[in-house]
N, C-alpha and C positions, 0 to 999 in steps of 0.2 A: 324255806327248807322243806316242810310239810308240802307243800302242793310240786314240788321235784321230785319226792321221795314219792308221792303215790301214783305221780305222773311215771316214773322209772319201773314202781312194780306192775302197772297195769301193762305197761311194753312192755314188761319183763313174759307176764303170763301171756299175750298177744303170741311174743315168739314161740314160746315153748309149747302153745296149743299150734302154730304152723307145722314148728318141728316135727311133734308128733304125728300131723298130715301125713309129711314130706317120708318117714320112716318108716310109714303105715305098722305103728304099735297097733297089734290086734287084742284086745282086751281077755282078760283070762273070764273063761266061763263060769257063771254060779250056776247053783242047782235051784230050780224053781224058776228060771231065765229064758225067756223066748227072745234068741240070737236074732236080730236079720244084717243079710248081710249085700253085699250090693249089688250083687245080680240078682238078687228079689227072693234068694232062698230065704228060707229058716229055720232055723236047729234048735229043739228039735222038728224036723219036717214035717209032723202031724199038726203041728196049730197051724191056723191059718194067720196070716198080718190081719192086726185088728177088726177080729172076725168078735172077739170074745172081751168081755167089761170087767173087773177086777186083776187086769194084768200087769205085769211089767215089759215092757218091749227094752231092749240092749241094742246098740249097735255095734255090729262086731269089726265093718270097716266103714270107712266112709262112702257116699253113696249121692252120686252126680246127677240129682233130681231132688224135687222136694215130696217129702213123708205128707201126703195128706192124713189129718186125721176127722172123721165125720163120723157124726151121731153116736160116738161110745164115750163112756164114762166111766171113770173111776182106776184111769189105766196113768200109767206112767212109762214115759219115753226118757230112758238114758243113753245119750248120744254118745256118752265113754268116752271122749276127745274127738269124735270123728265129726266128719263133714255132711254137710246136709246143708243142698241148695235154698229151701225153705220148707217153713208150716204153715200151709192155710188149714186153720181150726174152725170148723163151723157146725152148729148147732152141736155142740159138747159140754159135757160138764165133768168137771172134779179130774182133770187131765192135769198131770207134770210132765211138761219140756225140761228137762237137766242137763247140763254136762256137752254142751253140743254146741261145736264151730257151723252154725247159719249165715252161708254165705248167698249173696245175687237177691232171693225171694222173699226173705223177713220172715218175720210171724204175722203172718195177719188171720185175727181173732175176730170170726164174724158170729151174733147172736150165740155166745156160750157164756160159760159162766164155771168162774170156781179154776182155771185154767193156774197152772202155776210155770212162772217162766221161771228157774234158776238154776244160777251157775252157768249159763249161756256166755258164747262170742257171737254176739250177732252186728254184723254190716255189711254194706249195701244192700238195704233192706229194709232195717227199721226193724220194730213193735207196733201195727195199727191195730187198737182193738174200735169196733164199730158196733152198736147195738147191745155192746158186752157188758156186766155187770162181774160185781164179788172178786174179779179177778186178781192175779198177785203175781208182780212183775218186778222180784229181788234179786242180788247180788250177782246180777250181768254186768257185761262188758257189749255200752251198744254206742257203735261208733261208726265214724265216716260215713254215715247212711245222708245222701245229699239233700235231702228235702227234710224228714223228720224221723227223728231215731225213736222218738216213742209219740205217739197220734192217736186222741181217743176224740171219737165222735159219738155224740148223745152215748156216754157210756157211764153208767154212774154204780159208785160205791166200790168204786178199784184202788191197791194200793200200790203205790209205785216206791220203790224201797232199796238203800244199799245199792245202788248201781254206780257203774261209771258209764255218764254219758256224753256226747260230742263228738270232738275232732281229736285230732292230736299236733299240737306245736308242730309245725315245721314239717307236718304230713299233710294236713287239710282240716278244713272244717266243715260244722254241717249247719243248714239254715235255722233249721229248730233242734232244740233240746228235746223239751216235753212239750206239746200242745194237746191243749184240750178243746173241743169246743161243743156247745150245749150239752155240757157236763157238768155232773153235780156228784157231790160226797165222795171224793174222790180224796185219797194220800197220799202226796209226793212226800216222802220222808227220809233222809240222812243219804241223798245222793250226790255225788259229783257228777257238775255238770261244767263244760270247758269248752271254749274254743266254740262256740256258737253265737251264729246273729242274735238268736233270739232264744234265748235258756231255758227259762220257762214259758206260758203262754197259754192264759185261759180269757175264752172271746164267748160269752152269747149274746140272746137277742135280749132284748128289753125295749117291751110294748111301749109304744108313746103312749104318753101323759102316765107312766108308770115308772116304777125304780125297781121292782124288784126282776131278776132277769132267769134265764132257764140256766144257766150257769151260775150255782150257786154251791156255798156248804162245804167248799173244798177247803183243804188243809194242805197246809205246804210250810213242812217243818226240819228246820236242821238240814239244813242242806247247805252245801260246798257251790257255790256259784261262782266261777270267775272268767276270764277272758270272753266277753260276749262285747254287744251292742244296746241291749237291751235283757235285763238280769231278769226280775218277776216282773212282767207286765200282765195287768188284768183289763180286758176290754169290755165294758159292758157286760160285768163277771160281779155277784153281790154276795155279800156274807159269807165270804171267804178269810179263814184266819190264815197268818204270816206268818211263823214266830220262829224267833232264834235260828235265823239264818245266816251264814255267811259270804255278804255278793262282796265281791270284789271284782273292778274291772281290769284295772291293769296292777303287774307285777310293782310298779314305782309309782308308789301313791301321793309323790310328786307333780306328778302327769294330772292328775284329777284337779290340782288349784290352778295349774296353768289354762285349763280349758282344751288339753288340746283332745279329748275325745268329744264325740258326742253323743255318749253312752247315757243310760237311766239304770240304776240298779233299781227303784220298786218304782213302775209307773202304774196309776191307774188313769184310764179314760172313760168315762161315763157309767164309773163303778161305786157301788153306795153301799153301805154297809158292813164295809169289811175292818176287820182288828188285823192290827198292823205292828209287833209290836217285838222287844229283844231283839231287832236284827242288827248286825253291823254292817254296813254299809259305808264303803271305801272307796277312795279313788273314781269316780264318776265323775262325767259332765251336769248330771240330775241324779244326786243321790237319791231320793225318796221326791218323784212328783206327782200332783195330782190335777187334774183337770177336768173341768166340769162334773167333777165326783162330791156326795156327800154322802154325810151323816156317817163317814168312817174315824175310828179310832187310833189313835197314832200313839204310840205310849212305850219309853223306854229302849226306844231305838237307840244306837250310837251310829250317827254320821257323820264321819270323819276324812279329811281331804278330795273333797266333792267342791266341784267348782257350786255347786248350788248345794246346801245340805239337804233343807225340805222347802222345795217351791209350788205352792198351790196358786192355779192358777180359776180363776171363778167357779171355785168350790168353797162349797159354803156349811154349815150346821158340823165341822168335821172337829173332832178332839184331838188336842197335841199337849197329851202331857208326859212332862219326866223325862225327855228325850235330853240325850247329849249331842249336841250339834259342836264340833270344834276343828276347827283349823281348815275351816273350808272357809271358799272364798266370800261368796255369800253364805251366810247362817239358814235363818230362814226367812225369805220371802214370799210376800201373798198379796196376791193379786186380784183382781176383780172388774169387771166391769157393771159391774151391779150394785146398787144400790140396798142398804138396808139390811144385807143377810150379817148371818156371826158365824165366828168361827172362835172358839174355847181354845184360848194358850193356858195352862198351870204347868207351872213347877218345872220349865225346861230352862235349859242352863247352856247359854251361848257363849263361848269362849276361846279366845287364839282366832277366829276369822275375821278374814280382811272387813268385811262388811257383816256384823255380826246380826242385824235381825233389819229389817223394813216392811212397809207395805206401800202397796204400788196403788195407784187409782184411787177409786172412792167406794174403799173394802172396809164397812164397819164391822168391827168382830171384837169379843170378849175376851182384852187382852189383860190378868190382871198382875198386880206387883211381885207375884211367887213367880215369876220368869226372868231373869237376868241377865244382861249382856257383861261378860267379864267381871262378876261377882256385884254389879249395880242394876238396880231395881228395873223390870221397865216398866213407863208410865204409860199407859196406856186410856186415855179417859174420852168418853165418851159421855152425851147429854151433861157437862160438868156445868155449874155459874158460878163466877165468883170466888175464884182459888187461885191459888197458884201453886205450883209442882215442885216437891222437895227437893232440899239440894244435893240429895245423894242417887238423881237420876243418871240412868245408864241410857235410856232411849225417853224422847219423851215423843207422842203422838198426839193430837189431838182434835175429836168431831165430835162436831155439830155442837161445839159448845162456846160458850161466850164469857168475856171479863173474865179471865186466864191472864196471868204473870208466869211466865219463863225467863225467871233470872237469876245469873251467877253461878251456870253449869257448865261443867265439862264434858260434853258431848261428843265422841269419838268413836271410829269403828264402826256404821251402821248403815244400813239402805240411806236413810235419811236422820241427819242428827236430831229435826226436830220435823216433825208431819202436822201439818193443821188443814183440816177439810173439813167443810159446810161451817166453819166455825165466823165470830167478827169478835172486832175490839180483843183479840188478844196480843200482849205485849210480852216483845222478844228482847230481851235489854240484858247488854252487857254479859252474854255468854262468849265461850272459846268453844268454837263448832269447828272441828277438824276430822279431816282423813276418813270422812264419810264420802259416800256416794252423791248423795245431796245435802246440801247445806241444813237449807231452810225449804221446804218445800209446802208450797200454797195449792192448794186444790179447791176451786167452787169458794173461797172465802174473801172477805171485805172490811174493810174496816180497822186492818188490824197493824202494827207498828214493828218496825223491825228494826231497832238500832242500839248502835254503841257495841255489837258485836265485832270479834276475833272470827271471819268467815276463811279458814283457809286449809288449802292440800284438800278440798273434797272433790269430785269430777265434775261437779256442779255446785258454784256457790251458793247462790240463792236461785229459785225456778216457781216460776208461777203459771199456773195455768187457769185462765178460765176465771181470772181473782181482780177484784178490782177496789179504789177508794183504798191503795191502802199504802201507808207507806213505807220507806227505807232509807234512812237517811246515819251518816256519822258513822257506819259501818265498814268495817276494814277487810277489803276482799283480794286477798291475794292466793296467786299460785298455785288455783283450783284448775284443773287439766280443759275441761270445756268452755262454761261461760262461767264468768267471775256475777251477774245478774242476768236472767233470763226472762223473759214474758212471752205467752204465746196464749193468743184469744184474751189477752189479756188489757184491760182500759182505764182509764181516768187514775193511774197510780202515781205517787211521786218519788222519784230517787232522787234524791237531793244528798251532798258534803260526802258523799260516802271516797272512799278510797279504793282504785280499782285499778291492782296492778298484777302484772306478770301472770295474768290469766290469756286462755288461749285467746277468748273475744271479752271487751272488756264488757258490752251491756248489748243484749242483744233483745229485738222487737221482732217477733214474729207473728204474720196471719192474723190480720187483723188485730194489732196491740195499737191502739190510736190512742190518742186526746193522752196521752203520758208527755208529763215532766221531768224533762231531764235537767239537773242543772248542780254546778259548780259544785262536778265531783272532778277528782283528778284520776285520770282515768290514760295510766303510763304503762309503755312496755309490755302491752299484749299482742302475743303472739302472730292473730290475725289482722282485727281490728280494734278499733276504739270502742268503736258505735256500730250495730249492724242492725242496718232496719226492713225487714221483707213485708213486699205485701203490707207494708201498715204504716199510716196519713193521721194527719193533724196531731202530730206529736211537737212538741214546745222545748227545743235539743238548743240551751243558755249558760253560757256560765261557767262552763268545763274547761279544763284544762286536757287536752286530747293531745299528748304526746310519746313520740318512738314506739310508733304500732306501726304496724307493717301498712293498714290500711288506718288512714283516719278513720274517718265515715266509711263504711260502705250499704249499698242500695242496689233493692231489689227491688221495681216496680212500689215503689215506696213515693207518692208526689203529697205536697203541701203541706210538707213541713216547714215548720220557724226554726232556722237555724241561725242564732246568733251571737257575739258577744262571747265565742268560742276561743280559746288557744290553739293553733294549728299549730303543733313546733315540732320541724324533723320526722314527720313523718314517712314512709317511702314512698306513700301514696296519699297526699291530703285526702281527699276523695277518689272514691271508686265505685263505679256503676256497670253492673253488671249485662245491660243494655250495649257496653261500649266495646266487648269480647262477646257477647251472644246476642247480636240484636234477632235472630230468628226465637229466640227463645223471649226474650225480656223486654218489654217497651222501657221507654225512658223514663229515668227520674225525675219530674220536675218540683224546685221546693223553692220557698222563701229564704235568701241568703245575708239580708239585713235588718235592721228593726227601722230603717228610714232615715232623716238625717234631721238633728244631730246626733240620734242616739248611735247610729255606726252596725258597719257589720260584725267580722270576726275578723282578727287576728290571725296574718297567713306568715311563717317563719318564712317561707320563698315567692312572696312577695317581693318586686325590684321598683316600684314607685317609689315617688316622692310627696310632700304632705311642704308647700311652699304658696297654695291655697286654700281659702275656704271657700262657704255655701254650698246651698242646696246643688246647685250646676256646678261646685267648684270651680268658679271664673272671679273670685275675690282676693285680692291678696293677704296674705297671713295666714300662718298656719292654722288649723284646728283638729289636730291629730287625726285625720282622716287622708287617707289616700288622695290623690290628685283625679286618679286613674281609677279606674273598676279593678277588680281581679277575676278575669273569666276561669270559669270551671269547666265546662261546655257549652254548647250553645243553646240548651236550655237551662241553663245555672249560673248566673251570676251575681257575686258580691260587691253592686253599688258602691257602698262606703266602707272598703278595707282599712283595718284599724293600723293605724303606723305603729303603736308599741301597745305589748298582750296587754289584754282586758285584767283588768282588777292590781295590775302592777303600779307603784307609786309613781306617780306623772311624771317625766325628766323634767330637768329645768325649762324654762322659759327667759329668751331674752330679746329686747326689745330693738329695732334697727330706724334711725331716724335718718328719713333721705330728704335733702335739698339740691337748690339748682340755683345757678348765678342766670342772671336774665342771660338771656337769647335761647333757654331750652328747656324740655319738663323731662320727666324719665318714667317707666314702666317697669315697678309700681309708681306709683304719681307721688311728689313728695309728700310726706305725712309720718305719724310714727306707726309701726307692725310689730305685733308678738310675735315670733317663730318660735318652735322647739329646738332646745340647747343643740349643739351640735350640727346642726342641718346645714345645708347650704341655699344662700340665696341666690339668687337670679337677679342683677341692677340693668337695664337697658338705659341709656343715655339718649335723648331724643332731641336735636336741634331745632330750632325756627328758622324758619326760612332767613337768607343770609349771615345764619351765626354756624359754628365749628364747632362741637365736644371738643374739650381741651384735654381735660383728663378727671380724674380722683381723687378726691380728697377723705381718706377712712381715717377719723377718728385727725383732724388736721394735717396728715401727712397724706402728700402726694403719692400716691400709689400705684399707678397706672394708669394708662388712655386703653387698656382693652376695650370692648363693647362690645355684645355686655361683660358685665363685673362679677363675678363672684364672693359672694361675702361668708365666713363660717361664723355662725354664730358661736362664738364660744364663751362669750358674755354682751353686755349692751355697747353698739355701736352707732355712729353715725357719720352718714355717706353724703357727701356733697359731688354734686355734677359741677363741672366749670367749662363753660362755654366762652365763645369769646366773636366778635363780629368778624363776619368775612373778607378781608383786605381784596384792593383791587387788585386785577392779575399781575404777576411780576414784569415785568420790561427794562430794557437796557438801552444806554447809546451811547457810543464813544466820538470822542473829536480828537483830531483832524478826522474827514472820511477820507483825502483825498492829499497828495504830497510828493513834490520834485526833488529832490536831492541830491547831492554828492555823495558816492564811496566814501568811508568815513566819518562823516554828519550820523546826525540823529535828529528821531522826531520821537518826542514825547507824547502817550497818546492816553488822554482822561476819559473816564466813564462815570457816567448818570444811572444809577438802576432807581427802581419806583415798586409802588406797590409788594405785595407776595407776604413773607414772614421774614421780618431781620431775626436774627443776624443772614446776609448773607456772606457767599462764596464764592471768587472770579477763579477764571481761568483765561485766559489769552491766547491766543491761537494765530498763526505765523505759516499760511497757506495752509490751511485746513489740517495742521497739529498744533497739539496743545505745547506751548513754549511750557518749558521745565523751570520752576522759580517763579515766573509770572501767575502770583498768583493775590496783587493786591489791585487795589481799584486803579493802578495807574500803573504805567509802563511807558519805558524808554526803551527805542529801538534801535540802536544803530547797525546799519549794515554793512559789511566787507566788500561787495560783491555790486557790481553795476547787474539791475534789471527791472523788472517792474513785481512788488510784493505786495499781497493781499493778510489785513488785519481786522480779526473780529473776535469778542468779548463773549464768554457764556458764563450769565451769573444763575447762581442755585440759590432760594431762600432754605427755609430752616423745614419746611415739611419738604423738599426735594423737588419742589419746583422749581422748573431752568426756565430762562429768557438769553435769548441772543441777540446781540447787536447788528447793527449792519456795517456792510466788510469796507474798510478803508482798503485806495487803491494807492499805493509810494511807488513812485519813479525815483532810482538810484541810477544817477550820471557816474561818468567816470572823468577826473577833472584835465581838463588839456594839457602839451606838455608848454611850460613857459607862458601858459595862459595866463588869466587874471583871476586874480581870487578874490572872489567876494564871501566876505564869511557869513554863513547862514547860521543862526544858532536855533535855528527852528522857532514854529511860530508861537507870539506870545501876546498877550490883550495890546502893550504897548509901542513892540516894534513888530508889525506886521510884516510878513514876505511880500506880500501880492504889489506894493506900493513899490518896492525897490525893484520888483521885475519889470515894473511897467515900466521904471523911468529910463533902465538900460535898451529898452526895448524903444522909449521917442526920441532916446539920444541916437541910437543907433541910425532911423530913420532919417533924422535930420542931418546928421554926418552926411548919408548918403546923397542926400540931395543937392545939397550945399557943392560937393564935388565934382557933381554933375554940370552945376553951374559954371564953373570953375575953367572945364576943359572948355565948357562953347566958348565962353567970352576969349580966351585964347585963339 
């Protein structure tokens, strides 16, 4: 409501000094007043324009040029509301500009002193004073001037006071507020400053291998800062006081935990020496930072909904005490790339931020118990042996110190729940480390024990860098937004039983993190992957249960690793190598995918082999819970000995299948007895000898099929007999009579002989090459109707469907004379032969003939 309300009355008086322009109010005359007016008169007309030093000059209209004023002193300029394109002021002293709309030209103040701006509208133009000193630049209104509404250059001991400066909402803005640069003792004091890139702004040099800089000594107090980019920035600017200021960046100090500006309300850059202290600072992306600045004092600030509260970034020797840092995102963080410097925390009080205090890198500084994160101590220890840190820590840190206990805290809220750098042999046991930024975080340290922890909801659960020999094992790592275990440059560590689920990646090896053991963690339901390993060989990845991650494994130029004895189960990707979508980018991953045989490789859930052999070459018969088959990954990755059921699960049953053979054949397995695993199926092949036949199966005494081969399930102990049997000679037929005279009427009965093949057999009779319907036993009677000649043949079937056919009898059917003779045939039989009775009608007949022959000669 305040910064509307002074935003309304400054446009308020903006307009009403236009107004006035625009109505050309001509001001009432005093006595003792030297008028001028815009054609360059003056009333009264005997003084000349600033010919003479103790004067007052009046404007009586406004005046479409700018009032030089040069070399006099002690005179006062009241502009009376009117206009005046600018003041160039050079070498003057003891001059007041009052009352006066400067528009186009500005004031620019060169080499004077003692100069007083007030009550001024001055823009597009600005306030530069240059070379200027003692000067006094209060209660204007200096705006819209594009580049810098007020700009002092080497100008020292000015005070800038009570002004409104900037832009205006929704009119424009200007790039600078106030800039100073190699200036010194200078007062920016109780001004509003708005709507600028850059509000305040003091810059000088500072000699190398020096800190103290030619911009120095300034004071800049109580001032109104809001809607910028950058609120007080000092650049290489030293022993400058702050105090009790108000930066604010945005209206909804909202905006400032989100991140979404990226605003600094106090930065310094290579600034040392300065106190910094009473301000509030709101709503920022960097509410108070520092960088490569020291030895300044930081004391009883309030920084409040600032995505960073106070972030110092390798700045060192610098004091932060009594500050209120709250309900910013991060508290405070400090950083460093350096080794060995300090930095002094007392008595500051972090509270309501997402991440309430941390240090980044390997930043030693004197951090001690008078500072609290949410009303708990932070621990901060440095050079310690032989402690362990009380249970009513709110942060705990720890370098370069050794045989340290961390246990049974509640760690929330912080860059990092717990920091340990250059330290070894410290144990981390049985804490709840939540809704940090980093878990557990390792820097440069060795030796030290991480387990039986609650690691979860932090952006990183544990992260190691650069840290080796140390381990982590039995620790419960869920649901931390990055990696649930990180390493990077990091070697020879062990993760061992820990629990690592519903993190983005479940254990992640980067950039050289080799010779690390990984084993028989269950490591479920993360987001990317299980396992990710870049860039980093001879890791020993055993024992894990690695499932429903998007990737099992995945690999980055990552070759020779042991990967075995793993659970692959449902993954979307068992493996994924990033060679196999960017090969311009990535060479291949090649690794160890079994531990040899019998020990087996890993356990693939989309695996489709079968396990119905053993041995090294799997060419044995009997199971041995190993694959038959490889399971390829790519063509440089293959798992030899895939495991048929997951590694460390209680072995299904086993049952035993005994196969025999009745002589004339063997079978493949060869008879003997085999363990299989419960359930499986086997494979019986049946193998005859030469002249014998597979008959069929005998599972368990019952006949069961002649397939070949046989399929057996093991579903408990069985046993398989082959039954062969010798090979009968080919089947063959023959019927008698082949061959037969007869009468219409008569009949000839006609017998068959079959041999060899499989009994039972099967006849059929056939009556000129169709099969007679009924005739279907080893004999048949044929009698025919019909005089002609009829053709008869046999086709017998054994019992596997072998046919033999006989050869074809030819019957002659007479038809009998009328009043002839009858002789009765009853067809042929062992006892009364036909052929005998034919013959003798046949020598009677002859002889008859003969005999009558005789008869007629003698006659």
């Amino acid at each position: 409501m305040e910064k509307k309300t002074a935003s309304a009355i400054m446009l308020t008086l903006l307009l009403t000094s236009m107004l006035t322009l625009a109505f050309n109010i001509q001001p009432v005359k005093a006595s003792g007043t030297v008028y001028i007016r815009a054609n360059g008169s003056i009333d009264p007309p005997t003084t000349p324009i600033f010919t003479a030093d103790n004067i007052t000059y009046t404007l009586a209209d406004s005046i479409n040029n700018s009032l030089i004023v040069v070399q006099r002193s002690n005179i006062v300029i009241d502009g009376n509301g009117c206009v005046v394109q600018g003041f160039p002021l050079t070498n003057i002293s003891n001059v007041t500009i009052k009352n006066t709309i400067i528009l186009g030209g500005g004031v620019y103040i060169n080499s004077a002193s003692y100069v007083v701006l007030s009550g001024n509208i001055i823009t597009r133009g600005g306030v530069v004073l240059e070379l200027s000193s003692n000067n006094t630049i209060t209660e204007n209104i200096i705006i819209l001037n594009t580049n810098w509404n007020v700009y002092l250059t080497e100008s020292s001991g000015n005070t800038i006071s009570q002004n409104y400066i900037g832009g205006i909402e929704g009119v424009g803005i200007s790039q600078y507020g106030i800039e100073t640069y190699r200036s010194s003792n200078n007062m920016v004091i109780q001004n509003k400053v708005t709507q600028c890139v850059r509000a305040i702004r003091m810059e000088g040099v500072i000699p190398p291998g020096e800190l103290q800089s030619d911009a120095s000594n300034n004071t800049i107090i109580e001032n109104n800062i809001e809607h910028y980019e950058w609120g007080i920035s000092l650049y290489c600017s030293s022993n400058n006081t702050i105090v009790r200021n108000n930066i604010t960046c945005l209206s909804d100090p909202r905006l400032g935990l989100l991140g979404s500006s990226e605003s600094s309300g106090i930065s310094l850059y290579r600034s040392h020496f300065n106190s910094i202290a009473q301000n509030i600072i709101e709503s920022n992306y960097e509410g108070l930072k520092l960088v490569d600045s020291h030895f300044n004092n930081i004391s009883q600030n309030n920084a409040r909904y600032n995505t960073y509260g106070i972030l110092l970034e390798s700045s060192t020797f610098n004091m932060l005490c009594r500050n209120i840092i709250t309900r910013n995102y991060y508290g405070i963080l400090v950083q460093s790339h350096w080794h060995g410097y300090i930095n002094t925390l007392r008595y500051n009080n972090m509270t309501e931020n997402r991440y309430n205090f941390g240090v980044g890198y390997w930043h030693f500084q004197d951090v001690d118990e008078t500072n609290t994160v949410d009303g708990k101590p932070v621990y901060y220890w440095v050079n310690r042996r032989d402690a362990q840190i009380p249970p009513d820590a709110g942060y705990v840190a720890i370098i370069n110190s050794t045989n340290i206990k961390v246990e049974g805290l509640d760690l929330k809220n912080n860059y990092q729940g717990i920091f340990i750098a250059y330290s070894n042999n410290v144990t981390i046991n049985q804490n709840n480390i939540t809704d940090n930024q980093y878990g557990v975080q390792l820097e440069l340290s060795f030796n030290n024990t991480v387990s039986g922890n609650n690691i979860a909801n932090n952006n990183y659960g544990i992260y190691s860098y650069e840290s080796s020999n140390n381990s982590i094992f039995r620790n419960n790592i869920t649901n931390n937004n990055q990696n649930g275990i990180g390493l990077t440059h990091s070697s020879n560590n062990s993760i061992v039983g820990n629990n690592i689920t519903n993190n983005n990646v479940g254990i992640s090896l980067d950039y050289s993190s080799n010779y690390n053991r990984i084993s028989e963690n269950n490591i479920t339901n993360n987001g990317w992957c299980g396992i990710s390993l870049y860039y980093s060989s001879n890791n020993s990845i055993s024992g894990n249960n690695i499932t429903n991650n998007s990737d099992g494994i995945a690999l980055g130029e990552s070759s020779d690793n042991t990967i075995y004895h793993n659970n692959f189960k449902n993954n979307t990707k068992q493996v994924y190598d990033l060679s196999w979508d960017y090969p311009q980018y990535y060479l291949p991953s090649i690794n160890v995918w079994d531990d040899g045989y019998p020990s087996g490789g890993n356990y693939w859930s989309d695996y489709v082999g079968v396990d119905i052999r053993s041995g090294s070459n799997q060419d044995l018969p009997g199971s041995d819970g190993i694959g038959d088959t490889p399971h390829i990954i790519d063509a440089n990755n293959v798992d030899h000995y895939p495991l048929m059921n997951p590694y460390g699960a209680p072995p299904p049953p086993a049952y035993s299948l005994t196969i025999t053979a009745t002589v004339g054949g063997t079978t493949d397995p060869a008879a003997g007895t085999y363990t299989y695993t419960g359930n499986s199926t086997v494979q019986v092949t049946a193998i005859p000898e030469a002249n014998y036949l597979f008959e069929y199966w005998e599972l368990d005494s019952v006949n069961v099929d002649s397939a070949n081969p046989y399929s057996v399930l093991m579903d408990k102990n069985h046993a398989l007999k082959a039954v062969f049997s010798l090979i009968p000679p080919p089947l063959s037929a023959s019927i008698s009579p082949l061959s037969a005279s007869i009468l219409v009427g008569q009949s000839v009965t006609f017998t068959s002989t079959a041999s060899g093949g499989y009994t039972p057999y099967s006849f059929q009779w056939y009556l000129n090459g169709n099969p007679v319907s009924g005739a279907t036993s080893n004999t048949w009677a044929f009698t025919p109707a019909t005089s002609g000649i009829y053709y008869v043949h046999l086709k017998v079937t054994d019992a596997k469907a072998n046919t033999a056919q006989s050869d074809t009898a030819r019957i002659a059917v007479a038809t009998v004379p009328v009043g002839g003779y009858s002789i009765p045939i009853q067809g042929y039989s062992a006892a009364k032969p036909l052929i005998p009775y034919l013959t003798l009608i046949a020598v009677l007949t002859i002889v008859f003939t003969i005999t009558k022959r005789k008869t007629r000669k003698t006659k």
